[in-house]
MIDOSE-1310 file (N, C-alpha, C; in nm, 2 decimals, decimal comma, always signed):
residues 97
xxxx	+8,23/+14,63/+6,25/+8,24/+14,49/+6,29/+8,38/+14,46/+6,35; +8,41/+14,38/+6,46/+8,52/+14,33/+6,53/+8,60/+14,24/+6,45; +8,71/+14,25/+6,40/+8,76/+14,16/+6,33/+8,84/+14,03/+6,41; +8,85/+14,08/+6,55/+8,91/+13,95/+6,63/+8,78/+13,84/+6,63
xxxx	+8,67/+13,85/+6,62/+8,61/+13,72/+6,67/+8,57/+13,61/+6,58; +8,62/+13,61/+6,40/+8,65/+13,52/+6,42/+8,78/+13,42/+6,44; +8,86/+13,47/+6,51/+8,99/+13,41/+6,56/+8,91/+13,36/+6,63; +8,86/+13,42/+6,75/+8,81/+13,37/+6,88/+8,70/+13,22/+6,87
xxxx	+8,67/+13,21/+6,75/+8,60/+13,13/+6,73/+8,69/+13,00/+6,68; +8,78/+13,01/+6,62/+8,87/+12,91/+6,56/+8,96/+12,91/+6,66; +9,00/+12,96/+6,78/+9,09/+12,95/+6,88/+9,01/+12,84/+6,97; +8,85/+12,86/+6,98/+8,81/+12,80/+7,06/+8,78/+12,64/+7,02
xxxx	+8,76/+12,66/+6,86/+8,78/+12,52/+6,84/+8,92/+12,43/+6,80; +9,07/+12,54/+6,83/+9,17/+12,44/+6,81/+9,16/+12,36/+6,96; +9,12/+12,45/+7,10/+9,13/+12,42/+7,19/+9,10/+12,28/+7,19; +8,94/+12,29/+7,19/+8,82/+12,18/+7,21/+8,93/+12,08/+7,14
xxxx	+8,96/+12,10/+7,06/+9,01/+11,99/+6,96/+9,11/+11,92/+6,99; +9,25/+12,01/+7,04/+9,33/+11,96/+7,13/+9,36/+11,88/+7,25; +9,22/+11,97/+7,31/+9,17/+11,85/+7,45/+9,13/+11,73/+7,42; +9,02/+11,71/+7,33/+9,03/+11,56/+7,25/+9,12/+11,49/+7,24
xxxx	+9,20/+11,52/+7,17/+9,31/+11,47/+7,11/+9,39/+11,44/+7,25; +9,43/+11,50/+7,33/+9,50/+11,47/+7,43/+9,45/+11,34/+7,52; +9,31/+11,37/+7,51/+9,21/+11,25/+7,59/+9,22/+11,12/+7,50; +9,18/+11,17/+7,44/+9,21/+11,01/+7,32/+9,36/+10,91/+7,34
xxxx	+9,46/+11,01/+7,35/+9,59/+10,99/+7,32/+9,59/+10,91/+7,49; +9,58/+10,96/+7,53/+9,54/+10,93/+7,72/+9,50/+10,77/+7,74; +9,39/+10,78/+7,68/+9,27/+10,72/+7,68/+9,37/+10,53/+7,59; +9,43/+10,59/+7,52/+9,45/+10,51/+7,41/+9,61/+10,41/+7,47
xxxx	+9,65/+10,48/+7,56/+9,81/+10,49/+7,64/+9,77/+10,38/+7,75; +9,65/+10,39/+7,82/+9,65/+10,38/+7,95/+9,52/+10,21/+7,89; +9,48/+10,21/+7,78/+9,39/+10,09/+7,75/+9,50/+9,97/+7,75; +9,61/+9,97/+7,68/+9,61/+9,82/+7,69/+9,69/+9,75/+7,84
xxxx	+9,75/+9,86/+7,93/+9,74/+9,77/+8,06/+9,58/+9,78/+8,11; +9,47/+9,81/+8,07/+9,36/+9,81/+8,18/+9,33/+9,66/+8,11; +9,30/+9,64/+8,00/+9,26/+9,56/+7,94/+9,35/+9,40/+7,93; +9,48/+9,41/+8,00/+9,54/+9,29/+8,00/+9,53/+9,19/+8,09
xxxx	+9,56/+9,05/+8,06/+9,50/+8,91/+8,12/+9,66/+8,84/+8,18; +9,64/+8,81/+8,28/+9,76/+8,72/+8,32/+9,75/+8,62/+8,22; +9,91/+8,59/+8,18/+9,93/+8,46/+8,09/+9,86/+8,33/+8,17; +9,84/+8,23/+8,11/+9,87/+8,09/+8,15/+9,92/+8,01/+8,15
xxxx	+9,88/+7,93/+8,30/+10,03/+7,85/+8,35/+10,10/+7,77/+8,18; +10,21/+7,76/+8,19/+10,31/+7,73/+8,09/+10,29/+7,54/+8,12; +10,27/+7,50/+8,00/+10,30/+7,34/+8,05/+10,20/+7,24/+7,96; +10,05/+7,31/+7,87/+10,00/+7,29/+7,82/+9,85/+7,28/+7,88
xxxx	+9,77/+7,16/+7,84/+9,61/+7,23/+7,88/+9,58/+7,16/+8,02; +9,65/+7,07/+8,05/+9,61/+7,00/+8,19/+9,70/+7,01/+8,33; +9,74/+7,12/+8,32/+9,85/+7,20/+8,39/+9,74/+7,18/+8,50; +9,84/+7,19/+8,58/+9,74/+7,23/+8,74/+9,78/+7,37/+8,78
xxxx	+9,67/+7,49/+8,83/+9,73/+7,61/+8,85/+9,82/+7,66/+8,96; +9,84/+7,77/+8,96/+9,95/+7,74/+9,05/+9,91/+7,82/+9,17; +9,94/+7,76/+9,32/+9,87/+7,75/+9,45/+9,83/+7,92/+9,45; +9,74/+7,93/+9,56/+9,68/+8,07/+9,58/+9,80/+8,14/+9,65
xxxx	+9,88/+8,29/+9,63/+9,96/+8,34/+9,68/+9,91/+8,42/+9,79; +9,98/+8,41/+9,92/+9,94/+8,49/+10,07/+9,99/+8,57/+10,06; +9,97/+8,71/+10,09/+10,06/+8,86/+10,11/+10,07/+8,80/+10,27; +10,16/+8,86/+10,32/+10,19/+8,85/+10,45/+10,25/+9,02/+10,44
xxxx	+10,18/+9,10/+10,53/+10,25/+9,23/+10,55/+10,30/+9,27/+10,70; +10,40/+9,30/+10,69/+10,46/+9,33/+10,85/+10,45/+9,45/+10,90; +10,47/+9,52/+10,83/+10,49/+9,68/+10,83/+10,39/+9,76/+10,77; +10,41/+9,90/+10,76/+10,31/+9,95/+10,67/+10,22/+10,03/+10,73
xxxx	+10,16/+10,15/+10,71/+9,98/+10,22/+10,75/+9,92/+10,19/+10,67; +9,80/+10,18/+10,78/+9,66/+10,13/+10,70/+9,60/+10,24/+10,64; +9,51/+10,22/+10,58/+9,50/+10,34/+10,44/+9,41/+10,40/+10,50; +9,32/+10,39/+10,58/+9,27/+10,52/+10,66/+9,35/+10,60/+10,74
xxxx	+9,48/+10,59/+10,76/+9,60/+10,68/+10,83/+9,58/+10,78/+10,71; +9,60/+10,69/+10,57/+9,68/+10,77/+10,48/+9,55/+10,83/+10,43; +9,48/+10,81/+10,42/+9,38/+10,90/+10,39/+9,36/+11,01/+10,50; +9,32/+11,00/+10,57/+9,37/+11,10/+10,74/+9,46/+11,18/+10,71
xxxx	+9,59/+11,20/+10,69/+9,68/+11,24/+10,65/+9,60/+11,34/+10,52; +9,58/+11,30/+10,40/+9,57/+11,30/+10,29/+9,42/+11,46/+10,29; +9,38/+11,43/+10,41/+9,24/+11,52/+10,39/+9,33/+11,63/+10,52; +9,46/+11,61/+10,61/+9,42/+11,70/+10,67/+9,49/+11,79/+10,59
xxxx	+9,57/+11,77/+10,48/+9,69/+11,82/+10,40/+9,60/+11,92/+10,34; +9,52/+11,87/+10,30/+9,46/+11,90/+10,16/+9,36/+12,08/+10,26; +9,34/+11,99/+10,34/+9,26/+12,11/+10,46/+9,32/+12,26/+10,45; +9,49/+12,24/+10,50/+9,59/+12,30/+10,53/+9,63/+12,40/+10,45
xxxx	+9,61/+12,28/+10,30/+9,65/+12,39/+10,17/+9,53/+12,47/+10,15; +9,42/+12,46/+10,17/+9,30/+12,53/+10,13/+9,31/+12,65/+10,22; +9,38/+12,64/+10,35/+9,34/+12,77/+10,47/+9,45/+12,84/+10,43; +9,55/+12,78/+10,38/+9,66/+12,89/+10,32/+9,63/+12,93/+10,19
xxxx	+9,58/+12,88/+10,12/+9,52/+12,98/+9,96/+9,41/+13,06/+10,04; +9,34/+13,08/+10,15/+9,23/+13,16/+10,12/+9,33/+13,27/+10,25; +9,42/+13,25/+10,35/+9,47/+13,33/+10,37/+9,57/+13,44/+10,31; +9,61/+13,38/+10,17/+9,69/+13,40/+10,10/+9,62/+13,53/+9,98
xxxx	+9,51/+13,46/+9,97/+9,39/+13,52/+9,86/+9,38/+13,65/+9,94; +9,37/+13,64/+10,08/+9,28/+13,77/+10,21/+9,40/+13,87/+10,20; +9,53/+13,84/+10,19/+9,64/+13,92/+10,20/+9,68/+14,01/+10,09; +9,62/+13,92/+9,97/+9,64/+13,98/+9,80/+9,57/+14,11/+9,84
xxxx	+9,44/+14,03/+9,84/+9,34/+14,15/+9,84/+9,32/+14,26/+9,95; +9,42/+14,21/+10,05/+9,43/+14,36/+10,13/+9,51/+14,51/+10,09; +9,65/+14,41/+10,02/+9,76/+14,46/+9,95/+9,69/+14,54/+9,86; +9,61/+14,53/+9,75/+9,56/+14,60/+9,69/+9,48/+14,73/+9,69
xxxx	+9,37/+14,68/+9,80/+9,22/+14,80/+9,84/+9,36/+14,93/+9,88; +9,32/+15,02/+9,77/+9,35/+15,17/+9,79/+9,28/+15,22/+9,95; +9,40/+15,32/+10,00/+9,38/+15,35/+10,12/+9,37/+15,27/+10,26; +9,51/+15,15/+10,23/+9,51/+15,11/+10,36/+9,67/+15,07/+10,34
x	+9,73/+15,12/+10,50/+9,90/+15,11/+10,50/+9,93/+14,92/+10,52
């Protein structure tokens, strides 16, 4: 009988368990800004609110640039890992200079 497996079995569940825990911890970090309310206007209950605010933007790319950008990047990195992957694996195969 193999005496490593049951490590291997309690290794797999400190993992499981850790990732939990991390998720939770995550999960638990990131709740109370999702979950928060602008205060109200200060002044009491018959307050009048306060006017609607206009973004005025002057500058700036529009987010399909930045996406454009974002997919051709991502393209670029992919043709260099698989050229990179083609070169490993050439380096290796016995019988070629």
């Amino acid at each position: 009988m193999n005496r490593t497996r049951p490590f291997r079995t309690v290794r797999r569940l400190a993992g499981t368990l850790a990732a939990l825990t991390a998720t939770l911890l995550a999960t638990a970090t990131a709740a109370p800004a999702a979950f928060a309310l602008p205060q109200p206007p200060m002044g009491g209950g018959d307050a009048t609110p306060p006017p609607p605010v206009q973004t005025v933007v002057v500058g700036g790319m529009p987010g399909w640039q930045i996406a454009l950008i974002a997919a051709g990047i991502a393209l670029l990195a992919a043709m260099l890992a698989v050229i990179a992957d083609r070169a490993a694996r050439r380096r290796q195969m016995p019988g070629t200079v």
